[in-house]
C-alpha positions in Angstrom: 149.1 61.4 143.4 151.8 59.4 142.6 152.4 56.5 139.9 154.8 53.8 141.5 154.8 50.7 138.5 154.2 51.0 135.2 154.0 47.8 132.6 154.6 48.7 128.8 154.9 45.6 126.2 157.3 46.6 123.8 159.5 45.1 120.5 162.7 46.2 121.2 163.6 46.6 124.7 166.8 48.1 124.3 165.1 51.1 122.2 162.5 51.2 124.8 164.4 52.0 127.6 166.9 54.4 125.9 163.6 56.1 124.4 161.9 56.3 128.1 165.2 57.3 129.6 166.5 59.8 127.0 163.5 61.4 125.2 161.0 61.6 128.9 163.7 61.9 131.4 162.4 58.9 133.2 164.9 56.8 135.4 165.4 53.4 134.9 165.2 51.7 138.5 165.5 47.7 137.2 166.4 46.2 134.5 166.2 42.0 133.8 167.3 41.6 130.3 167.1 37.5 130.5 163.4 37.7 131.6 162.7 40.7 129.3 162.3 43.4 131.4 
């Protein structure tokens, strides 16, 4: 099993991601600041 696209609302995007990508290892594939995501 595999999970290909995952959709989290958050606050602070720029915590978010570094959070996800620092603390869980997970890659960060896209990024679209100006439509917050």
């Amino acid at each position: 099993m595999q999970v290909s696209y995952v959709n989290i609302f958050v606050t602070d995007l720029e915590k978010a991601i570094a959070f996800y990508r620092d603390k869980l290892g997970l890659a960060l594939q896209f990024s679209s600041p100006e439509h917050g995501y």
